[in-house]
C-alpha atoms as an extended CHARMM CRD file, in Angstrom:
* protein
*
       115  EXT
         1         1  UNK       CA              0.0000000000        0.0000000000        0.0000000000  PROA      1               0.0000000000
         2         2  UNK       CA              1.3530000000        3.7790000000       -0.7600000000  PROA      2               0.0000000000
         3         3  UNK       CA              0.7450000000        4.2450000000        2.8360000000  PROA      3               0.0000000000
         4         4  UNK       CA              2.7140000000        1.3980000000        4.2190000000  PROA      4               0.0000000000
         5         5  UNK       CA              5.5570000000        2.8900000000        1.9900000000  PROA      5               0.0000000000
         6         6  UNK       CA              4.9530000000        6.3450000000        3.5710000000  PROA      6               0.0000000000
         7         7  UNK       CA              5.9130000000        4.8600000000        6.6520000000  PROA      7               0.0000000000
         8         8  UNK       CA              8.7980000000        5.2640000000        8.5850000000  PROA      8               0.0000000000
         9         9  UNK       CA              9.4770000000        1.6680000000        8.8140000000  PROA      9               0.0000000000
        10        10  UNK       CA             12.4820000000       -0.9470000000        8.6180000000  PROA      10              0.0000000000
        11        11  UNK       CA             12.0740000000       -2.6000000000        5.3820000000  PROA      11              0.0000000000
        12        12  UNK       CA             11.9920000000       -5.7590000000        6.7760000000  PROA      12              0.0000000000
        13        13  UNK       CA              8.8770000000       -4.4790000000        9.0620000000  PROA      13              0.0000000000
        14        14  UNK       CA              7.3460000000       -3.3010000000        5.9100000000  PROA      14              0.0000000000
        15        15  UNK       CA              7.8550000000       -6.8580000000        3.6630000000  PROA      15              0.0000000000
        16        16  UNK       CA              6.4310000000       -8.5340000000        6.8850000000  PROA      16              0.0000000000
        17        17  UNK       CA              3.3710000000       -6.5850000000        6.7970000000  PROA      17              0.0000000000
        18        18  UNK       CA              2.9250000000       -6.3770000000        2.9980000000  PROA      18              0.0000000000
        19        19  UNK       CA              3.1480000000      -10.4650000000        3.7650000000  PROA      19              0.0000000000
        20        20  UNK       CA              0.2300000000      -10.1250000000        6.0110000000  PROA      20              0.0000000000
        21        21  UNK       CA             -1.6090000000       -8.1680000000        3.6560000000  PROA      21              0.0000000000
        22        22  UNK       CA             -1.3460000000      -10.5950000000        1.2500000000  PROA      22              0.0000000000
        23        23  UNK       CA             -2.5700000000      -13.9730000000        3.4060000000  PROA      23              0.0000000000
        24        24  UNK       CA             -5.3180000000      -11.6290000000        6.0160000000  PROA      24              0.0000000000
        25        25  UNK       CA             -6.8900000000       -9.6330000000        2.5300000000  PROA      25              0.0000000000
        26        26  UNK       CA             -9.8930000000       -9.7430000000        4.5580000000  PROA      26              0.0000000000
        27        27  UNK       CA            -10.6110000000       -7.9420000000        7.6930000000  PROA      27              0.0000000000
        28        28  UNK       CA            -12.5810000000      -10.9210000000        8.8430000000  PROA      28              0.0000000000
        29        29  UNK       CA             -9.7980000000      -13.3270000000        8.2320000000  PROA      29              0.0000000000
        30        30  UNK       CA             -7.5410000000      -10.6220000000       10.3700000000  PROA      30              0.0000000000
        31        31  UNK       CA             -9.9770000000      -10.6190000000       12.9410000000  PROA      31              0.0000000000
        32        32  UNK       CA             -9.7560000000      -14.4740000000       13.4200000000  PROA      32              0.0000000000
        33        33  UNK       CA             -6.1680000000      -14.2340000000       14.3180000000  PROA      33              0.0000000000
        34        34  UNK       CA             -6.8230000000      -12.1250000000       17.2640000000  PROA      34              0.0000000000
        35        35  UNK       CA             -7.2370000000      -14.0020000000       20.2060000000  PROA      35              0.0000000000
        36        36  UNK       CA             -9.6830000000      -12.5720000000       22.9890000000  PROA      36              0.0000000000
        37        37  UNK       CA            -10.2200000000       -9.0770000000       21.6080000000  PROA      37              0.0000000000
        38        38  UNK       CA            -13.5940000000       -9.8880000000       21.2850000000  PROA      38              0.0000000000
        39        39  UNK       CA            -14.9500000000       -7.0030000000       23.6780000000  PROA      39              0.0000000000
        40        40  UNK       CA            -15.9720000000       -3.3160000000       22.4200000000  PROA      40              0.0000000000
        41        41  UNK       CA            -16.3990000000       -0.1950000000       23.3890000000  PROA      41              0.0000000000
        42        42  UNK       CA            -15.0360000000        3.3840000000       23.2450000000  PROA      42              0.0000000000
        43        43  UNK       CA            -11.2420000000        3.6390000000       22.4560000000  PROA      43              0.0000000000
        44        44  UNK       CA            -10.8780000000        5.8720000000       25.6990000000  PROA      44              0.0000000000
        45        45  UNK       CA            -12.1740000000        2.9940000000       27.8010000000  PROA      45              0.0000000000
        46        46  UNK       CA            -10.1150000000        0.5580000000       25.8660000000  PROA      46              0.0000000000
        47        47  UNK       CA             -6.7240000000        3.1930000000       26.6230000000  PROA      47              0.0000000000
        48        48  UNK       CA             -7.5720000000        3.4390000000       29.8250000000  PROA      48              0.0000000000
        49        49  UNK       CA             -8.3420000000        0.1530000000       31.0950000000  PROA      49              0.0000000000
        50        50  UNK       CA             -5.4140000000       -0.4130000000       33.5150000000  PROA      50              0.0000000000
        51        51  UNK       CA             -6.0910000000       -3.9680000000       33.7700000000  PROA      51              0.0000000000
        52        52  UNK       CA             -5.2710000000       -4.3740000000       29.7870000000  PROA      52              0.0000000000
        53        53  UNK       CA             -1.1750000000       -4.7830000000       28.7800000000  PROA      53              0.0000000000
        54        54  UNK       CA             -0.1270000000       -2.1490000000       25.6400000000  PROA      54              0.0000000000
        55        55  UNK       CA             -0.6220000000       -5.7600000000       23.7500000000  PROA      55              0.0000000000
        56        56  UNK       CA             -3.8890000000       -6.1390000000       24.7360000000  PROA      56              0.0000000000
        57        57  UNK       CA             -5.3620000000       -3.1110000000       24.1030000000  PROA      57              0.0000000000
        58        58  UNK       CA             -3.5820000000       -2.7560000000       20.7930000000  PROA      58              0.0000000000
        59        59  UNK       CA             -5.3780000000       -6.0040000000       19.7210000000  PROA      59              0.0000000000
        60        60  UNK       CA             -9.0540000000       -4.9000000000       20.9920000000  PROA      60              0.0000000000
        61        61  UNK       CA             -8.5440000000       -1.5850000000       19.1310000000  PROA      61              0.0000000000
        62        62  UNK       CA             -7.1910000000       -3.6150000000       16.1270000000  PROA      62              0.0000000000
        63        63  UNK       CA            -10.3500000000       -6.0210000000       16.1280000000  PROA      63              0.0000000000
        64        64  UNK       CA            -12.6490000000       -3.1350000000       16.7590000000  PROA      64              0.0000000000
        65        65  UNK       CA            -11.5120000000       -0.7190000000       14.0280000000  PROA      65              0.0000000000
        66        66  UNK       CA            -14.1600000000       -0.2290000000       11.9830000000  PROA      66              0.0000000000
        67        67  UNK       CA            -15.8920000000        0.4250000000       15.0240000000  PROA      67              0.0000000000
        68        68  UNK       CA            -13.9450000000        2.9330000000       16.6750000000  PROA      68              0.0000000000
        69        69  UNK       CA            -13.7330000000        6.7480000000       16.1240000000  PROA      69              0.0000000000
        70        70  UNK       CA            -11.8130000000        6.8750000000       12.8790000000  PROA      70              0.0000000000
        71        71  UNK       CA             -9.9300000000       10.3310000000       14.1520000000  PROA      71              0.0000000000
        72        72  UNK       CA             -8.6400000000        8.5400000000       17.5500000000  PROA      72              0.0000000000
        73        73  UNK       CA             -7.6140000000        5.1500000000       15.6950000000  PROA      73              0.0000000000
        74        74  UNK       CA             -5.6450000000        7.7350000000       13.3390000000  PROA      74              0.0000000000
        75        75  UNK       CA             -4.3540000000        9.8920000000       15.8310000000  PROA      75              0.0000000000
        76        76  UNK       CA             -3.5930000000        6.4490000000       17.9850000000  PROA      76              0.0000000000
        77        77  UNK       CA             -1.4450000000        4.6110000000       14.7270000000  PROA      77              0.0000000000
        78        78  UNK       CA              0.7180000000        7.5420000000       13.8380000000  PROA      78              0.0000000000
        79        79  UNK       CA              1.3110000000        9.3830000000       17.3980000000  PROA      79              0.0000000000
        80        80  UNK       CA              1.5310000000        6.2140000000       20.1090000000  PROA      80              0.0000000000
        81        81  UNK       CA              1.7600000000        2.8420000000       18.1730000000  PROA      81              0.0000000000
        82        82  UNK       CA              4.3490000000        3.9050000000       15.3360000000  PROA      82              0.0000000000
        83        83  UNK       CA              6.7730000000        5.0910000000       18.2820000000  PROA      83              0.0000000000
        84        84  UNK       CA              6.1670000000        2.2370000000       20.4870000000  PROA      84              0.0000000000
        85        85  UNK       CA              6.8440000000       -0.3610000000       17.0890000000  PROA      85              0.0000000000
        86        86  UNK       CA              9.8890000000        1.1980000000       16.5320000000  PROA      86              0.0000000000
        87        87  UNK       CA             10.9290000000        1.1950000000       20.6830000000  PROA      87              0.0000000000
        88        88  UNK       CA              9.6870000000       -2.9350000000       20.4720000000  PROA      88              0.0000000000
        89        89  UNK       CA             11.0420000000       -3.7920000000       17.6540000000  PROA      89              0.0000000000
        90        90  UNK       CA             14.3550000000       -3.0430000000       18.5620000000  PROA      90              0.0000000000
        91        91  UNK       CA             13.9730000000       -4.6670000000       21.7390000000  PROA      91              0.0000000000
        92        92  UNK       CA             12.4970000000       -8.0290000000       19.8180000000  PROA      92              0.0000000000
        93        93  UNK       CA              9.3730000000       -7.8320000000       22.4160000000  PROA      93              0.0000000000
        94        94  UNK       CA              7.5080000000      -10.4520000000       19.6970000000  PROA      94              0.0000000000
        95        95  UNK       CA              4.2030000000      -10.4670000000       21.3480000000  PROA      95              0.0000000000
        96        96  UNK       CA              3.7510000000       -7.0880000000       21.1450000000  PROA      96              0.0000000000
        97        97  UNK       CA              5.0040000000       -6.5700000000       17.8530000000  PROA      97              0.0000000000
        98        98  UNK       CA              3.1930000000       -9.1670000000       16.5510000000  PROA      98              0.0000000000
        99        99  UNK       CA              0.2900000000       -7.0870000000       17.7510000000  PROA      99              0.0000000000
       100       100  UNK       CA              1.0460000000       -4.1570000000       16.7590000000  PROA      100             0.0000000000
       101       101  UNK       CA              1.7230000000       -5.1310000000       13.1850000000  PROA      101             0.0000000000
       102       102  UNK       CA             -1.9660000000       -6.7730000000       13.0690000000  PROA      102             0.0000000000
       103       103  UNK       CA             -3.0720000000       -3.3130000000       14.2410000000  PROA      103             0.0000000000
       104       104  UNK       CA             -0.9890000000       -1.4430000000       11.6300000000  PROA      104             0.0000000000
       105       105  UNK       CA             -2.7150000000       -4.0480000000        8.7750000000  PROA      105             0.0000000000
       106       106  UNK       CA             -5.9130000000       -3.4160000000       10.2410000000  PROA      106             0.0000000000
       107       107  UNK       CA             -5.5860000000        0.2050000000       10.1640000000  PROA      107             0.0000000000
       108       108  UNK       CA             -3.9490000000       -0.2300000000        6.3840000000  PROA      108             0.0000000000
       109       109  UNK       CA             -7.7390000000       -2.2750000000        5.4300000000  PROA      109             0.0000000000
       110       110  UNK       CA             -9.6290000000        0.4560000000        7.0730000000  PROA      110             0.0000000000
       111       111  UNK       CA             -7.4640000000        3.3440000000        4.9510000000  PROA      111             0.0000000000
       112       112  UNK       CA             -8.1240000000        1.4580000000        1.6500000000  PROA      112             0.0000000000
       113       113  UNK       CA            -11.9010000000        0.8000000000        2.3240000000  PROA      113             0.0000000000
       114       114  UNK       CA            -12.1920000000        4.0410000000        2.4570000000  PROA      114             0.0000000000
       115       115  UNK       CA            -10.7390000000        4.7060000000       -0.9480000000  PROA      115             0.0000000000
């Protein structure tokens, strides 16, 4: 996606995400892949839920994305989970990552739905 290349990304983080694209085309199939994000609500409640880890809450706001306030998700992507990808990834924290990236896919399928 012109997006993804926008990005201020390792290349390897972008191929592994293109990757993604390619075998989750679907939100629903995406949505499968996230395990216990099933709850919903207001992206606030979901940030400030202080019984959620950064991992969790980055999957419930991945699975609810289409959902959520479109500005906040935005705002959320480029401002807080960018910065924290790029903090994770060079610590190799794989669970979060992992999450993350679904996020960063989900948030690519919303962009392009709305094209």
């Amino acid at each position: 996606s012109t997006n993804l290349e926008q990005l201020d990304l390792h290349e390897k983080e972008k191929k592994k995400i293109k990757e993604r694209l390619s075998k989750y085309a679907s939100f629903v199939k995406l949505q499968e892949t996230i395990k216990s994000a099933h709850e919903t609500g207001d992206i606030d409640l979901i940030l400030n839920n202080t019984k959620y880890s950064t991992s969790k809450k980055v999957d419930l706001i991945a699975y609810n994305i289409f959902t959520l306030d479109y500005q906040r998700v935005k705002s959320y992507v480029k401002d807080t989970a960018f910065p924290i990808f790029k903090e994770e990834f060079i610590k190799d924290k794989s669970t979060l990552t992992s999450s993350l990236r679904r996020l960063f896919l989900a948030y690519d399928i919303l962009e392009n739905s709305k094209n």
